[in-house]
C-alpha positions as CSV (number, residue, x, y, z in Angstrom):
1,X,9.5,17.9,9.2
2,X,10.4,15.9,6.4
3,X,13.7,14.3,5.0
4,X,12.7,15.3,1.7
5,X,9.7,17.6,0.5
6,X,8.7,18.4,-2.6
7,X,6.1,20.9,-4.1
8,X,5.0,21.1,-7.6
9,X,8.5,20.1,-8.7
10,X,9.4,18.7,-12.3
11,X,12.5,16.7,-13.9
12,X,13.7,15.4,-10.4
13,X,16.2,13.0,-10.0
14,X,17.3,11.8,-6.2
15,X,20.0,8.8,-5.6
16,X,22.1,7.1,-3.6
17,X,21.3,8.2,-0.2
18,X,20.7,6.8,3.0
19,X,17.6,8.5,4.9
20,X,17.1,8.0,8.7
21,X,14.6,8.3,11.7
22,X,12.8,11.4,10.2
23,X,10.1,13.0,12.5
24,X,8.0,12.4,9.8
25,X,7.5,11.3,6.5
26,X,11.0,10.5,4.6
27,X,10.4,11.6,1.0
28,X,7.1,13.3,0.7
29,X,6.5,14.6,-3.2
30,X,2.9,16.5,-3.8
31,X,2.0,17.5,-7.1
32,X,5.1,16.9,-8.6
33,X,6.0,15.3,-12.3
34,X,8.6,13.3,-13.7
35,X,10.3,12.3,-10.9
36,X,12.9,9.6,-10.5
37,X,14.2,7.9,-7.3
38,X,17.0,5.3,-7.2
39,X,19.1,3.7,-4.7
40,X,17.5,4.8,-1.6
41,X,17.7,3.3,1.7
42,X,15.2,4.7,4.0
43,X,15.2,3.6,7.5
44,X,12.7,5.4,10.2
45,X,10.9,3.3,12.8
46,X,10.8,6.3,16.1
47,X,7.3,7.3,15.8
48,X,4.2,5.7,14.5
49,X,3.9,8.1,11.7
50,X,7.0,7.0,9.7
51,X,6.2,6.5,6.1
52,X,8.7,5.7,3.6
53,X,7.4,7.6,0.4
54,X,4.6,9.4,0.3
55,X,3.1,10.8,-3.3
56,X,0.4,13.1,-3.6
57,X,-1.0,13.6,-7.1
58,X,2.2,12.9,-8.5
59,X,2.6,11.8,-12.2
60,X,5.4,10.1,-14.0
61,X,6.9,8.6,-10.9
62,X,9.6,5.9,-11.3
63,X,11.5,3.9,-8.5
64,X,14.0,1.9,-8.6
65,X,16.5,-0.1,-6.3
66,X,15.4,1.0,-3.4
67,X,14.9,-0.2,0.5
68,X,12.3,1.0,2.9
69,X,12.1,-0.2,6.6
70,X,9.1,2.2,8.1
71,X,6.9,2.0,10.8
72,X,3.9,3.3,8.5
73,X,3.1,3.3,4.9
74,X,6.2,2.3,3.1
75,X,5.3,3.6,-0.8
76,X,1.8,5.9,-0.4
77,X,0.0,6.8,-3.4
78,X,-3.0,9.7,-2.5
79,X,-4.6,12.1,-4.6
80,X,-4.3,11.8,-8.4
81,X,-1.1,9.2,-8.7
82,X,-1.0,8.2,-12.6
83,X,1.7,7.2,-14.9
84,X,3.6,5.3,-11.7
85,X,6.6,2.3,-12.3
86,X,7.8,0.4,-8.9
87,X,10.4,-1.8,-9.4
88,X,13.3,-4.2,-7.8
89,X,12.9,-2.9,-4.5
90,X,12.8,-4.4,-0.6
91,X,10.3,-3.3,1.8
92,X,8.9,-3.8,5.4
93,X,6.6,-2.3,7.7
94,X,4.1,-2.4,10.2
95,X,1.0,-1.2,8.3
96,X,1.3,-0.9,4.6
97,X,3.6,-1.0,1.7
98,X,1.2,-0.5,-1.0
99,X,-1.4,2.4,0.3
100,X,-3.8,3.7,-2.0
101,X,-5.7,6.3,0.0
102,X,-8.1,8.1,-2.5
103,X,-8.2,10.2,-5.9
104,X,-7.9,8.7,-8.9
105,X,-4.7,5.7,-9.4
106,X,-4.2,4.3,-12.6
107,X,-1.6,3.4,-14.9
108,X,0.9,2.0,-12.0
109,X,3.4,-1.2,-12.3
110,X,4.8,-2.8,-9.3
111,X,7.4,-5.4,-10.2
112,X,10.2,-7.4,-9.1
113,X,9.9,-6.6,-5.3
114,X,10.4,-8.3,-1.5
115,X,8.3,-7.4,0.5
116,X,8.9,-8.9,3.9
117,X,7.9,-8.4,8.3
118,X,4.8,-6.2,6.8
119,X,2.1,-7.0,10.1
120,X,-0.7,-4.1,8.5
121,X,-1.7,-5.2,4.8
122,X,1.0,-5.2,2.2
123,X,-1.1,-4.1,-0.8
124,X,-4.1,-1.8,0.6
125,X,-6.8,-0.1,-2.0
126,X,-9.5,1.9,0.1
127,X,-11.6,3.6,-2.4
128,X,-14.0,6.1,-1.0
129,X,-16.9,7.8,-2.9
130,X,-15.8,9.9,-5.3
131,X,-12.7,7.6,-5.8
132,X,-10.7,5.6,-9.0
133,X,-8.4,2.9,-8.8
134,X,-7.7,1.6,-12.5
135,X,-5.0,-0.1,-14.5
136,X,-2.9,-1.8,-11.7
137,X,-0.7,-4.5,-12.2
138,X,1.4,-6.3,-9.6
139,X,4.0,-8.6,-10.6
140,X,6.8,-11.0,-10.0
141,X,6.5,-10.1,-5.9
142,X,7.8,-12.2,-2.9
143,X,6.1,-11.8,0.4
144,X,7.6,-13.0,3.3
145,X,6.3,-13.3,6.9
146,X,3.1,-10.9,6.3
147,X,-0.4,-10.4,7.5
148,X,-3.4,-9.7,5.3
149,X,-1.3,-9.4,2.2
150,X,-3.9,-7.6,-0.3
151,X,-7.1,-6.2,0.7
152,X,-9.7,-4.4,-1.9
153,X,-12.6,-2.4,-1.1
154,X,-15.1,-0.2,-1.9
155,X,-15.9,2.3,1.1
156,X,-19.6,2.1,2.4
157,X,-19.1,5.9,4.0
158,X,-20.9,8.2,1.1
159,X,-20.2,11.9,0.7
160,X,-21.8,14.0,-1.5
161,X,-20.2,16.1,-3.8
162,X,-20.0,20.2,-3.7
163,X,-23.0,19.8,-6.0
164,X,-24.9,17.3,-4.2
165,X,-24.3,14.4,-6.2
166,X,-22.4,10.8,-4.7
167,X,-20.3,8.9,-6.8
168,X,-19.6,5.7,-5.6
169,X,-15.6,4.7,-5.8
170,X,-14.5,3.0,-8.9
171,X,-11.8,-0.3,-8.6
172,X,-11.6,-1.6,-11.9
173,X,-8.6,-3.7,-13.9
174,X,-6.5,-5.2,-11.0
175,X,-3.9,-7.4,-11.6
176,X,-1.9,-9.8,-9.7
177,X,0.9,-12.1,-11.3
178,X,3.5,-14.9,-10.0
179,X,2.9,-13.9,-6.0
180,X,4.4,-16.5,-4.1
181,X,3.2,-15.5,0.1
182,X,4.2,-16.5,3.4
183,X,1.3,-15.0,5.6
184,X,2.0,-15.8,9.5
185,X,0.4,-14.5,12.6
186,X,1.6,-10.9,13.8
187,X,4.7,-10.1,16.0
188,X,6.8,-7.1,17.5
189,X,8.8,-5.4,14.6
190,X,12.0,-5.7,14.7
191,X,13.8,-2.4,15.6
192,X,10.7,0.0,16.3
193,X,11.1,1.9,19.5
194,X,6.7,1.5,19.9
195,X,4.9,-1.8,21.1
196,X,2.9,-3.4,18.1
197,X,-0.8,-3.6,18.7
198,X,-2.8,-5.8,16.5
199,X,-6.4,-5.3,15.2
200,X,-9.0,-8.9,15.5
201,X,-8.8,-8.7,11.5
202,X,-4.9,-8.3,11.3
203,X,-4.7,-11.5,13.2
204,X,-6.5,-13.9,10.7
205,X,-6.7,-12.1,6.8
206,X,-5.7,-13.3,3.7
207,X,-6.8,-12.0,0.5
208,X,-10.3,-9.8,1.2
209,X,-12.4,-8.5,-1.7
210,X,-14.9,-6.2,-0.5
211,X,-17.8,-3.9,-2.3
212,X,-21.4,-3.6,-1.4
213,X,-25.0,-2.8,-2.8
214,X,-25.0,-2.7,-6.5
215,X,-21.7,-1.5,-6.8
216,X,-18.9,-3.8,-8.1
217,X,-15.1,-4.8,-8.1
218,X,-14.2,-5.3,-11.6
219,X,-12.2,-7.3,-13.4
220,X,-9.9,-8.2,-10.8
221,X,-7.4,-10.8,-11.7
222,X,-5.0,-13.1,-9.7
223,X,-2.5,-15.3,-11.9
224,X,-0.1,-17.6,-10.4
225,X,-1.0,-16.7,-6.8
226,X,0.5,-19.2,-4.1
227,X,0.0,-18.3,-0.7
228,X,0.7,-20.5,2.9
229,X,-1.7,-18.9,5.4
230,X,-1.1,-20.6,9.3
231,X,-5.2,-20.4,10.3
232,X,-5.6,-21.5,13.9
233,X,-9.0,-19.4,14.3
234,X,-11.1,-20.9,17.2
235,X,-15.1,-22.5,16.7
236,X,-16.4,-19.5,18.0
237,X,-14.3,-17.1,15.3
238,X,-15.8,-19.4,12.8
239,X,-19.7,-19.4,13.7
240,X,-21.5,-18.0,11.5
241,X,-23.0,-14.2,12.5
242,X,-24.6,-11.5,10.6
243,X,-22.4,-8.9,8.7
């Protein structure tokens, strides 16, 4: 069950409400278009599984003014997400706030946000085979008291499409502007109702860039970046070992 679900809808306008502990995802929008969402405040931290938004081949996607306190993925983009505006909005989790999960993203803005207490990976691009992440700018964003706080990577697990082929994931034309970071080590959210379990990486990650082979990250830009980042890793953590 969702707070909100909705199915190859168009012209859709939601404000002004307050959504609370759902058994599920809040606001969950799948194939929809021109969509507009401002003035929410969605707060769900009872089961792991609480994400805030969650898009599915959406296009034409603008929110505004709005605050998310999950337990999950606060904004998730899957599918085919294009045409997407984020803007002057709070958020805080214990996994993501940015989650870009597969299909093709591009043409997105994020701007003028807080994001704060995130203990996962604020900004998260996985991009499987098959996969394209282009034309994504992130701007003007506070992050307080997070772990991890953008990760970028090329998957390394290669499917085949229906007619044999494999097409590695594409992340191209990244962009990150005036971010000004607080990273610090993981604690219990506040509020949940579930104990917070922390993965080895979660405990020490920054800023990771990640492809492999031939295949590339391109043209990934970060402009005005500051970050305070506690360290603390041991002599052992730090020895050097095949990867």
């Amino acid at each position: 069950p969702y707070h909100l679900m909705f199915y190859k809808c168009k012209n859709v306008i939601v404000s002004d409400l307050f959504l609370k502990d759902c058994a599920y995802h809040s606001i969950r929008a799948i194939q929809s278009t021109r969509m507009r969402f401002e003035g929410l405040h969605i707060y769900g931290r009872v089961i792991y599984n609480n994400d805030g938004f969650h898009f599915i081949s959406c296009e034409y996607v603008h929110l505004n003014n709005c605050d998310v306190q999950s337990q999950d993925d606060a904004c998730a983009l899957f599918g085919s997400c294009k045409y997407i505006t984020v803007s002057n909005s709070t958020f805080s989790t214990r996994w993501s706030v940015f989650r870009f999960g597969g299909g093709r993203a591009e043409n997105i803005t994020v701007s003028n946000c807080i994001i704060y207490e995130v203990y996962g990976c604020p900004i998260k691009m996985q991009c499987g085979p098959n996969s394209h992440f282009e034309n994504i700018v992130f701007s003007d964003i506070i992050m307080k008291d997070v772990t991890g706080p953008i990760s970028l990577g090329l998957g390394s697990k290669w499917r085949a499409n229906t007619d044999g082929k494999v097409v590695p994931g594409v992340i191209r034309n990244i962009s990150f502007n005036n971010l000004l970071v607080t990273v610090v080590k993981p604690v219990p959210l506040r509020d949940t109702k579930w104990p917070s379990k922390y993965n080895p990486g979660e405990m020490f990650s920054c800023i990771t860039l990640n492809a492999f082979g031939e295949n590339y990250l391109e043209n990934i830009s970060l402009n005005n970046v500051h970050i305070q980042f506690p360290g603390g890793g041991t002599k052992e953590q730090g020895a050097v070992r095949d990867v």
